[in-house]
VEXTIPA-676755 format. One record per residue (C-alpha): y, z, x. Coordinates in steps of 0.001 Angstrom, whole numbers, plus 524288, in hexadecimal, padded with zeros to 5 digits. Example, Ala and Ser with C-alpha at 12.3 -4.5 7.8 and 13.67 -1.06 7.14 Angstrom:
BEGIN
7EE6C81E788300C7FBDC81BE483566
REM end
This chain:
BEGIN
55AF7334B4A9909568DE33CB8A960856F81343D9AA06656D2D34EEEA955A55E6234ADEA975B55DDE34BE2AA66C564EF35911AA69D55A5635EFDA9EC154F8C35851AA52C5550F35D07AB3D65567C36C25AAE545481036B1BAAA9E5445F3660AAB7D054AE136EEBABDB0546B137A7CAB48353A54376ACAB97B53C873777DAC7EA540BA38478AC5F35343E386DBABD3752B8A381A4AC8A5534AA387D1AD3CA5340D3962CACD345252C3950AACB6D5216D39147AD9A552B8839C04ADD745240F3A4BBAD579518283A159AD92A51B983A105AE80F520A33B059AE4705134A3B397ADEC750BEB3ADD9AE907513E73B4DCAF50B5127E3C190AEBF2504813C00BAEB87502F13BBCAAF9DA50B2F3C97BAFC385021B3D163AF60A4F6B03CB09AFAA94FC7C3CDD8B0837501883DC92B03EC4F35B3DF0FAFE4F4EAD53DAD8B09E94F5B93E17FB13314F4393EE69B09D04E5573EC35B0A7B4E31E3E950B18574EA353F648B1B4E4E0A93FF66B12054D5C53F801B18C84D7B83F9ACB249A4DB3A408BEB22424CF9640949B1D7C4C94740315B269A4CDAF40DF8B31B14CD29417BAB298F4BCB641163B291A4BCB2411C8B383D4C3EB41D80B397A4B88942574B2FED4ACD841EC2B37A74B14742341B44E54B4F14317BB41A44A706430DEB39D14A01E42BA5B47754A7F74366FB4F274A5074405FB47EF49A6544A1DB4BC948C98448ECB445F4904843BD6B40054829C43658B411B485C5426BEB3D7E491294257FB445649985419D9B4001495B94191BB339B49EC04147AB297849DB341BD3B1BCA4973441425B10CE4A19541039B06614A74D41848AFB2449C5C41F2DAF118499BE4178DAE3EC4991742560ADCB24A6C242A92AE3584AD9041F7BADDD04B8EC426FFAD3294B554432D9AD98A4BD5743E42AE1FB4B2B943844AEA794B5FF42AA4AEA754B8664245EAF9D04AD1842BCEAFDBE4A27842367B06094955B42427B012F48BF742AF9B0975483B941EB6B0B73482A2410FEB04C947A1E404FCB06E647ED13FCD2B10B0487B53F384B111348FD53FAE6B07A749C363F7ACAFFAA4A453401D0AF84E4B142406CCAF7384B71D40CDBB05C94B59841BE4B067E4C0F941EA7B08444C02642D69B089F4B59542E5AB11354BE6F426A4B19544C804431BFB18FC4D24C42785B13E74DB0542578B076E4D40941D11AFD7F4D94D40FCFB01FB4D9C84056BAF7C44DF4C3F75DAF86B4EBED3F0C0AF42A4E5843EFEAAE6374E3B73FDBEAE61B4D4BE3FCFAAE9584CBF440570AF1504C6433FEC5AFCA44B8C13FA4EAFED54AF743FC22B09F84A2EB3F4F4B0FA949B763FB24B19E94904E3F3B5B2119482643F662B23FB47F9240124B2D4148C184070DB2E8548B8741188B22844808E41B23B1F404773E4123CB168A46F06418ACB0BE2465A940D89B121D464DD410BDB2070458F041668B27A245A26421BDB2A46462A14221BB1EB4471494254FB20DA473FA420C8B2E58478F3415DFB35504792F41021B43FD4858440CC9B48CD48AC140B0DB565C4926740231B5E63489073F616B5D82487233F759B4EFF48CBB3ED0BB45B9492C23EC42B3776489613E5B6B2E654942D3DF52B24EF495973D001B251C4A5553CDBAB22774AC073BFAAB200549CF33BA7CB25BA49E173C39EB30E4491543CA31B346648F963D71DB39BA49FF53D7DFB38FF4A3433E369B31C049E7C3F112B2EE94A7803F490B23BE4B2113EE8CB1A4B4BC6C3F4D0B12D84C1923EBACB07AE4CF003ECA1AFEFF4C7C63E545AF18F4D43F3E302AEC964D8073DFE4ADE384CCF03DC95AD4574CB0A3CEC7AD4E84C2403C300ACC054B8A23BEE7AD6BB4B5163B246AD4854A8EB3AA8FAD8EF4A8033A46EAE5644A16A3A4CDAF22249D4F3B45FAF5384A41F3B715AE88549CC83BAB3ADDE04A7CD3B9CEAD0604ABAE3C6E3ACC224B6DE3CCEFAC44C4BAF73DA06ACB9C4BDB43E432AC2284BDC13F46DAC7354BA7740015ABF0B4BFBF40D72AC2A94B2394106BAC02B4A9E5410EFACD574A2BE40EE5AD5104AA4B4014DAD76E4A3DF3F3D8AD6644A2ED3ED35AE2084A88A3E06FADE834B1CE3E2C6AD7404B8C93E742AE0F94B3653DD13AEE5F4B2073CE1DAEBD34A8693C3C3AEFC649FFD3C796AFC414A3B23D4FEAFCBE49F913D7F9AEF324934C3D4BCAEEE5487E53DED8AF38648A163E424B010447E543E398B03E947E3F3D542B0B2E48AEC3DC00B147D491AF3CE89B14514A2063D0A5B0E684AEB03C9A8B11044BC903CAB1B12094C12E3BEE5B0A684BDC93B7E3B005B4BF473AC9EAF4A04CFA83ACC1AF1EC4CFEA3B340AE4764C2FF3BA0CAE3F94C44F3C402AEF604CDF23CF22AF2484C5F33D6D5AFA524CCBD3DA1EB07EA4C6693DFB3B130C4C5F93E6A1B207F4BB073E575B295C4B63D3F12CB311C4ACFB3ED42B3BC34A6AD3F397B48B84B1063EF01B4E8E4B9D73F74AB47924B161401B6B45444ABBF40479B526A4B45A4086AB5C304B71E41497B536E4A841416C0B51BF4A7AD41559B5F854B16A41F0FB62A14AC0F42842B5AD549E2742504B61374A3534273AB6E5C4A94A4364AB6BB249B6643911B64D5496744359CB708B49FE843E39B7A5249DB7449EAB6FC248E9244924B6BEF4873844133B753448DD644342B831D48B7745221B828F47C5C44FF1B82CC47DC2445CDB8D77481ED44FB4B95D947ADD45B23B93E946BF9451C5B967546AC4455FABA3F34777B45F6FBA70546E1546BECBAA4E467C34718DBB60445B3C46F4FBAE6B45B22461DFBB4AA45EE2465E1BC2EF466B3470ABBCBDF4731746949BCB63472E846402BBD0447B5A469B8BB2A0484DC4681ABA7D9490F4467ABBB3654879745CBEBBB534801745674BB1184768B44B48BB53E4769344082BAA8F46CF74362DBA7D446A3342842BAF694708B41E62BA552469B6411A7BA22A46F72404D8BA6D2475223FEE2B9D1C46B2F3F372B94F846B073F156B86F646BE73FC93B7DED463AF3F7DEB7430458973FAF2B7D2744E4B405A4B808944DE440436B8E9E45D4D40391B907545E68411EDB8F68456D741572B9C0545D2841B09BA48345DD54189CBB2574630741B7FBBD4C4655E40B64BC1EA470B040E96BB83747881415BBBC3374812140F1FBCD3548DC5410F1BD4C948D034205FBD05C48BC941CDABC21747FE741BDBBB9154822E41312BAB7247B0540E91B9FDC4767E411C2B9471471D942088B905C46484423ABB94BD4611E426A5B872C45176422DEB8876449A342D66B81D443C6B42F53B83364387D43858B78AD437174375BB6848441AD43FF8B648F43FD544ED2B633C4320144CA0B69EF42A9744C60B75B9423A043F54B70EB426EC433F9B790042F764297FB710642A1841D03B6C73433AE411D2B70D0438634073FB67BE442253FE6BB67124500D401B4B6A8F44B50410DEB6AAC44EAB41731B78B2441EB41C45B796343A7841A30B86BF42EA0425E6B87AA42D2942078B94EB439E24212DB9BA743B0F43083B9EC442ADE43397BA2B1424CC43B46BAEB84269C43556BB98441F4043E54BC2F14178244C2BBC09C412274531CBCC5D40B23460A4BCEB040CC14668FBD9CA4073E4750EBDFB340EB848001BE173402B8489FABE39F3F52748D41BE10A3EB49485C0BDF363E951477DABE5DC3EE1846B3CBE0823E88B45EF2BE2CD3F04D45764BE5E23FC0245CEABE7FD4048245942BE18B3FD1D45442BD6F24047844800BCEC7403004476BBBF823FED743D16BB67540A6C4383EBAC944085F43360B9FB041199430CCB94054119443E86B8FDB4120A44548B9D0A40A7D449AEBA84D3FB8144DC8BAC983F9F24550FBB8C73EC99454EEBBDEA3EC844616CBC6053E07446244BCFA83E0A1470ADBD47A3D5A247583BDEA83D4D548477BDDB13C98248BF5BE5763BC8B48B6ABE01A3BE68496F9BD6C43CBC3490F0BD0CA3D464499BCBC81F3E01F49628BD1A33ED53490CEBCCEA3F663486FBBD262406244868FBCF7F40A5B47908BCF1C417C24712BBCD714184E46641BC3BC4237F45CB9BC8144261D4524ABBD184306744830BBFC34342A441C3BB03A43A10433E9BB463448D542DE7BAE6A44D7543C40BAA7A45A9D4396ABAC894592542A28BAA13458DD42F8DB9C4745B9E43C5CB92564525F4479DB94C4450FF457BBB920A4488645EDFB9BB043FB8467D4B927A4385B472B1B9B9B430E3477FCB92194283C46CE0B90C241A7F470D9B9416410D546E7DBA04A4032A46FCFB9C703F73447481BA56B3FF1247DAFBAD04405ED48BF1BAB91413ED4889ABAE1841B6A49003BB8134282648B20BB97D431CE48070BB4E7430EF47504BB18E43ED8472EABB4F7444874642FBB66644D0245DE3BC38E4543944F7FBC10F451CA4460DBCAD445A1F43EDFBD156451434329DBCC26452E9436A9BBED14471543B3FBBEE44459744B2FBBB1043B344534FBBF704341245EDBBB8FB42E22469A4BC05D4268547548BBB7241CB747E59BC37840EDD483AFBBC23402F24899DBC0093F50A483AEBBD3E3E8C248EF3BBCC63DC2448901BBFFC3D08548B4EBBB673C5BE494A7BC1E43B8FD48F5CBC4B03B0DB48953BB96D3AE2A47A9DBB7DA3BCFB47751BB6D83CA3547BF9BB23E3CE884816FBA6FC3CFEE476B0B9B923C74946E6EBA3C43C784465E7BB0A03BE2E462ECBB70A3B38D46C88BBFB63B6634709ABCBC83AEE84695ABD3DA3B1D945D5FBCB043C0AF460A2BCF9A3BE85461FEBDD0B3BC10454D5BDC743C5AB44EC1BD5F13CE35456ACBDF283C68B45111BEA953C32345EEDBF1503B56146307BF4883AECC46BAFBEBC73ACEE477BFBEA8B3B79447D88BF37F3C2DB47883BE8E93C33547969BDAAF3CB9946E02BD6423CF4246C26BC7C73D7DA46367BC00B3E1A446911BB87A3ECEF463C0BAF3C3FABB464C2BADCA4033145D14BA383411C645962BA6E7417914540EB9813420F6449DDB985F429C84525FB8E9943139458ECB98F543D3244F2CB9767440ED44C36B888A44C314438EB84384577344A4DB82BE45AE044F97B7646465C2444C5B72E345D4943A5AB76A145621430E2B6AB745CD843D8DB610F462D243619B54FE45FD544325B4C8646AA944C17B53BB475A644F0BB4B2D47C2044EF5B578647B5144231B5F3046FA343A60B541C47AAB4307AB516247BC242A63B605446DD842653B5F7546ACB4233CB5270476C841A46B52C747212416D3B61E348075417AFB67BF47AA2418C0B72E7476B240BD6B74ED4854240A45B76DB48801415D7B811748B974119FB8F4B4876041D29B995148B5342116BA61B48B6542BB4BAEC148F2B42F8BBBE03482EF42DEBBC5CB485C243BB3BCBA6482C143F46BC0214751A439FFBBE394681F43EA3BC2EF46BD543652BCFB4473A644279BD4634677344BDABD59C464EC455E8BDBA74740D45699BDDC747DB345B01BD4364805F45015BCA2148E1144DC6BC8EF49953442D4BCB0D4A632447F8BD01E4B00943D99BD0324B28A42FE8BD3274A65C4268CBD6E449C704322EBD3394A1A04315ABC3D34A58E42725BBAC34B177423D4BB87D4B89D41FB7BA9C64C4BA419E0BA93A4CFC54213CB9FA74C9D942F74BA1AB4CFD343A3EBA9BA4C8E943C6DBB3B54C3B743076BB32D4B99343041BBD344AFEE43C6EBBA694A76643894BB056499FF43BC0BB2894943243586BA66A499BE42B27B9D104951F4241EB902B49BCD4182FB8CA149A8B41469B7D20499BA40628B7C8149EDE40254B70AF49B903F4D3B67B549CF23EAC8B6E404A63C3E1F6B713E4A0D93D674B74C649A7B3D3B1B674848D113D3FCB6E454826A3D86BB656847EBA3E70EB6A5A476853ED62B70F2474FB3E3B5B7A234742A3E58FB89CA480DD3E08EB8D194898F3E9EEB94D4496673E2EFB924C493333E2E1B83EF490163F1D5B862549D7A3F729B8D834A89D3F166B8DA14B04F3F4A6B97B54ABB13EE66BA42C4B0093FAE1BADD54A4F040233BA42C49B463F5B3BA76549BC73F557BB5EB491CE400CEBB92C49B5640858BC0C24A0074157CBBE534ACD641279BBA5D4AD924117FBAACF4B8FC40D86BA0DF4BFF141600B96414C50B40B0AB8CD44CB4440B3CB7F234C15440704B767B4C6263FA5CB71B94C2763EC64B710C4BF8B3E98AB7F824B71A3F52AB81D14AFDF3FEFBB79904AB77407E3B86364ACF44144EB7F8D4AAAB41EBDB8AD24A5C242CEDB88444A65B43710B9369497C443E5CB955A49C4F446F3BA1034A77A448CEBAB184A7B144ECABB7FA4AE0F45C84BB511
REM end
C-alpha cells in the first residue's frame, strides 16, 4: 500500500470516529433531555396533584363542618358527562354509580382547573361508599365515620384508598400486555370524554371491579397518580366531626336533666347528667347501659348511655335487633305503691301494684260502711328504675286511669338513679247494690276477699292503672330524621364518643345540690385554662391507630393517650396527630 494509500485510509478511519463519537454524543444529549423532562413533567405533575389533592381534603372537611350537612365526609362524585364544553364544566355530578371515574371537579372544589404537564385536565376515582350513589338505600346517603374504610384496591392493595386523582398525560399507543388491553388514544374536543383514551391498562377498564394502579408496562402507560386515603382524609373529617359535636350535640346533653322538674336543687346552673356506661365494645346493644359501676375516684366514664327504649315518635316499646340500641327492658317500673291519705279504708295499707310490660295494676280493696258512697284520696308512688343510667323526658300529662286526679304527678331523681313519680287522686265508691260501679265483685263476696266479717264492712275491689309511658327517650335519642343532629346516628359516630363526667354531677349527689367546684370534685384536661373545672367531657376517638379492625372492645385501640385510659379524672388535650387521635370536646364547666 502507498504512503498516498495509508493517508486516505487513516482520514476515513478517523472520519469515522468522529461519525461514531458525534452520534453517541448526540444520543447521550437526547437521552439526558428526555430523562429532564421526564423528571420536569412528573415534578410539574406531582405538584397539580397534590394541590389537588388538598384542595379534595380541604372541600370534604368544610362540607362535614358545615351545618345541615347530613353525610358528612362525603367526597363529591366526579365531573358531569353533560357539563363537559360547558360554562358548567368542573361541576361534580350530583350522584354516580359507585366506584366512579371521571374527570376531577374542579369547580366544585373551589379551585382553578388544574391540568397536567401535557396540558390535560385531571382525572378522579372515588370509591364505594364515600359519594352519594344513585344506588344506595335509602338513596343518596352514605355512612362514614372514623372506622369506615376506602373500598379502592391500588398497586394490589385492598381496602387502601378512597380516592385517586390522576395526570393521564400525553395520548399514547397502548399496546397489549398483562392488564393492558391494546388501544390507540386519540381525544375529541367533543365530550363527554372516553375513558381510555385518556387512562391505560387497569385503570381503564370498567370501575366497577375498584382494582387501579400507579405503574405500569414501560411504553404503554403514562398515567400518574396520587393516592388519597383515610389516612389522609380523616383527621380533617374528624375535626370537623368534633366542632359538630361541641355546636349541635353538646347543647342537648346538657339541657336532659338541668331543670327543677327533676328535683329542688336541679337546674341549668347545677345540672345532673347521666351515669355513663363502662366502656365494652361499641358494636354492641348492651354496651350502652349505663351504670353507675362506671364511677370511681370522683369520676364516672364510658360510653353514652344512649339505650332507648321506645320506636321513635311513639309510645310502642322498640323491638331489638342486632347492633340497634334498643333494650324495652332497661328503663321499666320498678315499684308502684298506693297509699291513703283520707277517707275510706284501704286494705292493706299501703297497697303494692302488679307490673307488667306496659305498666302497672293496682288492686285497690276499699271497705266503706255498709251503705258505701264514701271516697278515699290516695297517693300513687311509682319509682321507674335506670332513669339516669340512660336518656329520659318526664311527661306529666300522661294519664292514670280509675281515679279522679288531684294533684301532680310530679317526678324526684334518686340518688340510685332511680326517679320516682308521685301523683295524689280520689277513688268514689260505689253505694250499696251487688258491687261497684263497672263491676267487682258483691259485697259480701268482698268482705271476703278482704278477710273482714260480713255485714259490718262493705269491701270492694277497685282498679287503678299506672302506664309505663311516664319516662320516654329523649327526643335526640334513636332520631336519624332531625335536620338537626340525624347525621350523628345515621352515620353512628357515636360508637366512637368517649364520655365522662364529675360524679358531683351525677344522680349520686341527691338530694344535695349537684355540682363540682374545683380540684378532685371535677375533671381535669390538660392544655385548657382553667384546667381543672370541667364537669362533663366527650372525648372523640378517632380511627385507629393500631390498624385493628373496628369496633372492637379494645380500650387501647379506642383512646390513645394512656392519661385518658387510666379511669381517673385527669384527661389529656393532645394535637391530633399520629400518636393520638383523642379529640376532646368540652360538655360543661364549672362557672
Amino acid at each position: 500500500m502507498t504512503a498516498k494509500t495509508q493517508r486516505g485510509v487513516a482520514l476515513v478511519a478517523l472520519l469515522a470516529l468522529f461519525v461514531i463519537g458525534g452520534a453517541w454524543y448526540l444520543v447521550a444529549r437526547l437521552d439526558a433531555m428526555s430523562a429532564n423532562f421526564t423528571a420536569a413533567t412528573r415534578q410539574h405533575n406531582a405538584g397539580v396533584l397534590n394541590q389537588a389533592k388538598q384542595a379534595l381534603i380541604g372541600y370534604v372537611a368544610q362540607q362535614a363542618a358545615t351545618a345541615g350537612e347530613n353525610n358528612p365526609g362525603r367526597l363529591p362524585c366526579p365531573e358531569a358527562p353533560g357539563d363537559y364544553g360547558t360554562v358548567n364544566e368542573g361541576r361534580a355530578a350530583g350522584n354516580c354509580t359507585l366506584p366512579a371515574v371521571g374527570r376531577l371537579p374542579w369547580r366544585t372544589l373551589g379551585i382553578d382547573k388544574q391540568v397536567d404537564a401535557a396540558s390535560e385536565p385531571l382525572w378522579y376515582v372515588v370509591s364505594g361508599g364515600w359519594a352519594l350513589s344513585n344506588g344506595t338505600v335509602p338513596p343518596l346517603t352514605t355512612f362514614i365515620n372514623s372506622n369506615s374504610q376506602g373500598q379502592l384496591t391500588v398497586d394490589l392493595a385492598p381496602n387502601d384508598s378512597v380516592a385517586l386523582i390522576i395526570a393521564p398525560g400525553p395520548p399514547i399507543s397502548v399496546q397489549a400486555a398483562t392488564g393492558c388491553t391494546a388501544w390507540s388514544q386519540a381525544r375529541s374536543a367533543v365530550g363527554p370524554p372516553v375513558l381510555r383514551n385518556y387512562l391505560e391498562c387497569e385503570n381503564a377498564t370498567s370501575p366497577a371491579d375498584a382494582v387501579f394502579v400507579t405503574t405500569g408496562p414501560s411504553g404503554s402507560f403514562n398515567d400518574q397518580a396520587v393516592r388519597v386515603t383515610t389516612r389522609d382524609l380523616m383527621p380533617a373529617i374528624e375535626g370537623a366531626i368534633a366542632h359538630r359535636i361541641e355546636r349541635e350535640v353538646v347543647p342537648l346533653l346538657k339541657s336532659i336533666y338541668a331543670t327543677s322538674t327533676w328535683g329542688a336543687n336541679v337546674s341549668a346552673a347545677n345540672p345532673v347528667y347521666p351515669f355513663p356506661a363502662p366502656f365494652a365494645n361499641p358494636a354492641n346493644t348492651a354496651s350502652f347501659l349505663g351504670s353507675a359501676v362506671s364511677c370511681a375516684g370522683g369520676a364516672c366514664q364510658g360510653l353514652l348511655p344512649l339505650t332507648f327504649s321506645f320506636t321513635a315518635g311513639t309510645t310502642t316499646r322498640c323491638t331489638p335487633g342486632a347492633g340497634s340500641l334498643c333494650d324495652p327492658a332497661f328503663v321499666v317500673w320498678q315499684t308502684v305503691t298506693v297509699t291513703r291519705i283520707s277517707g275510706a279504708t284501704l286494705t292493706p295499707d299501703p297497697t303494692t301494684c302488679a307490673l307488667a310490660a306496659d305498666g302497672a295494676t293496682c288492686t285497690l280493696n276499699i271497705t266503706t260502711p255498709l251503705l258505701g258512697g264514701e271516697t278515699i284520696d290516695v297517693r300513687i308512688d311509682a319509682t321507674e328504675r335506670n332513669v339516669a343510667m340512660a336518656m329520659r323526658q318526664f311527661n306529666s300529662a300522661v294519664a292514670i286511669s280509675g281515679w279522679t286526679l288531684l294533684s301532680g304527678p310530679t317526678v324526684t331523681m334518686n340518688a340510685d338513679g332511680s326517679a320516682t313519680v308521685t301523683a295524689t287522686g280520689r277513688v268514689t265508691t260505689g253505694a250499696g247494690g251487688p258491687g261497684p260501679p263497672g263491676g267487682g265483685p258483691p259485697p259480701i263476696v268482698g268482705d271476703l276477699l278482704c278477710g273482714l266479717p260480713p255485714p259490718i264492712f262493705n269491701c270492694r275491689e277497685y282498679t287503678v292503672t299506672v302506664p309505663d309511658t311516664f319516662f320516654p327517650d329523649h327526643a335526640f335519642l334513636n332520631n336519624t330524621a332531625d335536620p338537626t343532629y340525624g347525621w350523628f346516628w345515621r352515620n353512628e359516630w357515636y360508637r366512637l364518643l368517649y364520655y365522662a363526667t364529675a360524679q358531683g354531677n351525677t344522680a349520686s349527689a341527691l338530694p344535695g345540690t349537684p355540682a363540682c367546684t374545683t380540684g378532685g370534685t371535677c375533671l381535669t384536661v390538660t392544655n385548657f385554662t382553667p384546667a381543672n373545672d370541667k364537669r362533663s367531657i366527650l372525648l372523640l376517638a378517632g380511627r385507629s391507630l393500631t390498624g385493628m379492625a373496628r369496633p372492637n372492645d379494645t380500650f387501647t385501640d379506642f383512646l390513645d393517650s394512656a392519661e385518658n385510659r387510666n379511669l381517673d379524672a385527669v384527661f389529656d388535650k393532645l394535637p391530633a396527630g399520629s400518636s393520638s387521635n383523642d379529640r376532646v370536646v368540652v360538655v360543661d364547666a364549672n362557672p
